[in-house]
Every structure is written in C-alpha cells, then in structure tokens.
C-alpha positions as CSV (number, residue, x, y, z in Angstrom):
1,X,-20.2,-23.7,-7.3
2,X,-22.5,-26.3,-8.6
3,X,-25.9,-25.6,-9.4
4,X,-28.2,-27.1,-6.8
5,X,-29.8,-30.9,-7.5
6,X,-33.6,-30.3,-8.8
7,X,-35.1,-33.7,-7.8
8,X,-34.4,-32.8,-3.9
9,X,-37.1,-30.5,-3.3
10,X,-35.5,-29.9,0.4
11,X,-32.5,-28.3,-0.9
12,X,-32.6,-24.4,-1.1
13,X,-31.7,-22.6,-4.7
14,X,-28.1,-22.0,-3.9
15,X,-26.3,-18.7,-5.9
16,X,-24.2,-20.6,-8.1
17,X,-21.9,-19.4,-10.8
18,X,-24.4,-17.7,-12.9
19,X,-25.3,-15.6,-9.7
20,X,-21.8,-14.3,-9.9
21,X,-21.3,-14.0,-14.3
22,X,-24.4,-11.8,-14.2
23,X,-23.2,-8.8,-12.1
24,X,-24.2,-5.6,-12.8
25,X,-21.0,-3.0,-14.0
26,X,-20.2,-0.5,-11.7
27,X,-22.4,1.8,-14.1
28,X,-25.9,1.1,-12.0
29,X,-25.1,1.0,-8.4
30,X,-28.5,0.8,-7.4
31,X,-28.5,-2.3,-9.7
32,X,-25.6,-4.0,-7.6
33,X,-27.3,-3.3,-4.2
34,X,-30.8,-5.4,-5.6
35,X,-28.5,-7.8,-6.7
36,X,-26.8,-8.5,-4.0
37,X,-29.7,-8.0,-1.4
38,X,-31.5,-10.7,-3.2
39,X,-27.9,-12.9,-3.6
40,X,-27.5,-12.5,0.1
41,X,-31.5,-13.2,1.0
42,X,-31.0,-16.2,-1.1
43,X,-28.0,-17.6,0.6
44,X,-29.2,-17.0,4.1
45,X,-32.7,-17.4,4.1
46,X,-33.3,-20.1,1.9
47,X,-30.0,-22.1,3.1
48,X,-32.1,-21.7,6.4
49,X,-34.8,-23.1,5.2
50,X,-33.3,-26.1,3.8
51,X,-31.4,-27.1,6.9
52,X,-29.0,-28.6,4.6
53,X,-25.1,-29.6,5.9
54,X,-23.7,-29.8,2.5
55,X,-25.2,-25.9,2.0
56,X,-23.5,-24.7,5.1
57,X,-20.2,-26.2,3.9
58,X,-20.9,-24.5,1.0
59,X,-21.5,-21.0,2.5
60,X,-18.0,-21.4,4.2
61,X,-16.1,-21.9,1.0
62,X,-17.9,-19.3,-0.8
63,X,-14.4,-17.1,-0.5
64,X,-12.3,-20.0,-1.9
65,X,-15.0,-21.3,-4.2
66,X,-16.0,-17.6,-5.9
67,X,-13.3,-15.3,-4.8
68,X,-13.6,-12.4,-2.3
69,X,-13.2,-9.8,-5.4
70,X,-16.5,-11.4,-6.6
71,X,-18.1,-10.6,-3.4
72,X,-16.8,-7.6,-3.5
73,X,-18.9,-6.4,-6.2
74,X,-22.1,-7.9,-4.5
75,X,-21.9,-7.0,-1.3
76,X,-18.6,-4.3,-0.2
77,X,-21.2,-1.3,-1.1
78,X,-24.3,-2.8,1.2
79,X,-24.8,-0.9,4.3
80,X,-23.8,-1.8,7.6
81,X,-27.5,-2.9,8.8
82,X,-28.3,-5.0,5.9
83,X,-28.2,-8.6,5.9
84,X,-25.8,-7.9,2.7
85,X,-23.7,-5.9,4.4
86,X,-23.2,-8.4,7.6
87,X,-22.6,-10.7,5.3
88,X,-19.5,-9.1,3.9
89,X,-18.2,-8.8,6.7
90,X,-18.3,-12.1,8.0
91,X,-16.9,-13.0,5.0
92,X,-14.0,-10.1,5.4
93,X,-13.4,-11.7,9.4
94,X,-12.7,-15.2,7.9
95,X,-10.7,-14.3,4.8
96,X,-8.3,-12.3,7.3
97,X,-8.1,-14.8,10.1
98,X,-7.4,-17.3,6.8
99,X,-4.6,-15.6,5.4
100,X,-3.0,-14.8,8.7
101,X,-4.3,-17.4,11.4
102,X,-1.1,-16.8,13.6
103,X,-1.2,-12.8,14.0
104,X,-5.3,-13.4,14.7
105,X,-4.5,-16.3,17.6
106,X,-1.8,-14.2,19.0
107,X,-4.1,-11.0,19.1
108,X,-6.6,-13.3,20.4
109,X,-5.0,-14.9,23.3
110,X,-3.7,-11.1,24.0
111,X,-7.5,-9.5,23.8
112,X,-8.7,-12.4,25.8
113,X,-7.3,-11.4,29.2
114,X,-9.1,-7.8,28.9
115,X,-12.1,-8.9,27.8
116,X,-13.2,-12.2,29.1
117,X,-17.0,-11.8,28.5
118,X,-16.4,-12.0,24.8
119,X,-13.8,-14.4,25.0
120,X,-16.8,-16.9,26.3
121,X,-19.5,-15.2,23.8
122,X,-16.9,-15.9,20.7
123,X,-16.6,-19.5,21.9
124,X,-12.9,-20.6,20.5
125,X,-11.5,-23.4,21.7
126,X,-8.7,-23.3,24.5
127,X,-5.7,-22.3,23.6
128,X,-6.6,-20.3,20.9
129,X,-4.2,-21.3,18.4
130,X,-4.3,-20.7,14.4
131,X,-6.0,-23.8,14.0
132,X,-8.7,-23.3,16.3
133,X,-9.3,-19.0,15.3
134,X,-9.3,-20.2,11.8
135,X,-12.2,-23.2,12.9
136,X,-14.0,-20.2,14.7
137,X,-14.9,-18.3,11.6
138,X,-15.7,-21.1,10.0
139,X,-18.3,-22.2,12.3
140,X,-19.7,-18.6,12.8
141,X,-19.9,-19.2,8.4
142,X,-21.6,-22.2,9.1
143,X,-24.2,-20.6,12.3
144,X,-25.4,-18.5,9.1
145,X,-27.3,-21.4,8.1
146,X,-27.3,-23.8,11.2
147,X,-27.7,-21.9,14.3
148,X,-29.2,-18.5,15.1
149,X,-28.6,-15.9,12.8
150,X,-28.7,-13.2,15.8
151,X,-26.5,-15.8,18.0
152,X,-24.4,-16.1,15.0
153,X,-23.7,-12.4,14.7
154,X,-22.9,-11.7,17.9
155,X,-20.6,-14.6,18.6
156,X,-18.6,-12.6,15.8
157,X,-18.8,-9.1,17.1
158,X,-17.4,-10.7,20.5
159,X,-14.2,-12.3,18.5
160,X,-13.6,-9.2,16.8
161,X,-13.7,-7.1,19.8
162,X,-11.5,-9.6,21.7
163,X,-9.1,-9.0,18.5
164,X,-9.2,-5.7,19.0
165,X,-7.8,-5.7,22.5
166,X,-5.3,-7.9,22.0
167,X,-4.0,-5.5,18.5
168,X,-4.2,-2.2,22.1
169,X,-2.3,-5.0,23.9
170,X,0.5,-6.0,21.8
171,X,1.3,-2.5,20.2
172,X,3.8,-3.4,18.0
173,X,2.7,-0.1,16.1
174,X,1.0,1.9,18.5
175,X,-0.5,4.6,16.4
176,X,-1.7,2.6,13.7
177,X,-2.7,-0.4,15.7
178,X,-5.0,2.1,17.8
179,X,-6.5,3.4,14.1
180,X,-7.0,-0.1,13.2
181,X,-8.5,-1.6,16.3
182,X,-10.9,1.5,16.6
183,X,-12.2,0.1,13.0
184,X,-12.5,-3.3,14.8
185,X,-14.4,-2.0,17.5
186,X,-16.7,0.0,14.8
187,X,-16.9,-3.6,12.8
188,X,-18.1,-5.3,16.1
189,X,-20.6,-2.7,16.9
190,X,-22.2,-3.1,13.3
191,X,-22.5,-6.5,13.6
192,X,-24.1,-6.4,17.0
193,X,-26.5,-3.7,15.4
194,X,-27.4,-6.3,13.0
195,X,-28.2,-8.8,15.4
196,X,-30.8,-6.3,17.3
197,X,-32.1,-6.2,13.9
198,X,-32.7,-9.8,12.9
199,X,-34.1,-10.4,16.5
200,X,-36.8,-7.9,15.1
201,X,-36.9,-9.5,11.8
202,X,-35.8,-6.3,10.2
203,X,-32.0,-7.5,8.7
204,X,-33.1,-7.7,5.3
C-alpha cells in the first residue's frame, strides 16, 4: 500500500506498509493490542475524516493488498467490542464470501426466506448471486469510511445472520452446520454490540 500523498492536506495518514513491517512479535501482547487499536483508529477514523473515495477503495483491498495473516497479527486478538476487533471481522466476512461467493449466495438466498428483516437491513441486490454477496461486503468495507459506521455494522450483522439461516436450512451437515451457524449468530451479535457502542461513541 502506498504511502499517502503529503501535499493533499485532505487525505488521511493511511497505515501503509511500514504499519505492517513494524509489528510487534508475539512476545508483548499487550504491545500488539496498542498497535493495532491505534492501526485500526487510524484506518477508520481518519479515513472518515478525509471523506476520500480512493481511501475507501483502499480499505476494501486491505486483504489482497496486505494479506489476511498480516491482519491477523494486528487485530485477531482485539476483543469483540473494540473497533479492532469489528474490524477483523469485517475483514473475516469478506475474505470468506471472496474465496467462496457461491456457497455464501446459496446460503444466502436459503437464510433469506426465514429471515426477511435482515434480508432488507443487509441490502444485497436481488437475486443474490456470487457476484452481488461478494459486492455486499465490499460496500459494507467501503460504509467503514463512507457511510455510518453504526449503519455499517449492522447492515453486516444482518447478512451474517441471514447466512446463518440459510447454513440451518440447507443442512448438508447437520451437526456441524448447527455448530458453525451458532458462531454466525455469536459473530452477528458482536457486531451489533459494536454498533450500540459507536452510537455512544464508545467503539474505540
């Protein structure tokens, strides 16, 4: 990721490479979590501030741009209600819907008929094909830095738990797809947690 232009004042300080080179070890965790509390305040906060398009296209390739094992070590240890650790999940939703568009449309369009409140609250396009769940977390990337960070979060937390009705419905492995969709559920609750949060500018 390119360091950000210095003669455009406007433009917020994006983490670039260095941000990721200079990682702690796994010998300080307390380290890690400053480090990536102030990576991830610095990607949202001041991506907000700058309001700029080419950031938010930025933000969405962070996966393909650093890698999701370099996130990893930033942000995989950050609690659930910290604007770290929604982060990392966002960022966990999109690289799965990525590497497996199909099986997350299909789920989709199976979850959708049981739950049709978050069908309308995650906002994909009709049909819900690969293309278009794959667009969805993109744009709920982008809402990081465009749109309401609240709005943003919950418009995830409904997609996930429509995913996780459709994984119940389809029961191609019943026991482990009810383990795996209870962890959806638990991943959409977070995620709504942390919208109640930044509503009361607590998500830090």
């Amino acid at each position: 990721m390119g360091q950000p232009d210095r003669t455009r004042h406007h433009r917020p300080a994006m983490p670039g490479a260095a941000a990721f080179a200079d990682l702690p070890g796994g010998k300080d965790p307390a380290s890690s979590t400053e480090t990536g509390a102030r990576v991830a305040s610095l990607l949202v906060r001041g991506a907000r501030d700058g309001g700029d398009a080419e950031v938010a296209e930025r933000v969405v390739r962070l996966v393909s741009d650093q890698g999701l094992d370099e996130l990893a070590q930033l942000w995989a240890g950050a609690p659930a209600d910290s604007l770290a650790g929604a982060l990392w999940r966002l960022y966990l939703l999109q690289t799965w819907v990525h590497r497996d568009p199909a099986g997350a449309s299909a789920e989709f369009a199976a979850g959708r008929v049981r739950t049709p409140v978050h069908e309308v609250v995650a906002g994909v396009v009709d049909p819900p094909g690969p293309a278009e769940v794959r667009q969805l977390t993109d744009t709920v990337l982008r809402g990081v830095v465009v749109a309401d960070l609240a709005v943003t979060l919950e418009r995830a937390a409904a997609f996930v738990r429509v995913i996780a009705a459709g994984r119940v419905e389809l029961e191609e492995d019943p026991p482990r797809s009810t383990e795996t969709a209870a962890r959806l559920v638990s991943t959409a609750e977070q995620l709504e947690a942390a919208a109640d949060l930044e509503r009361m500018g607590q998500l830090s």
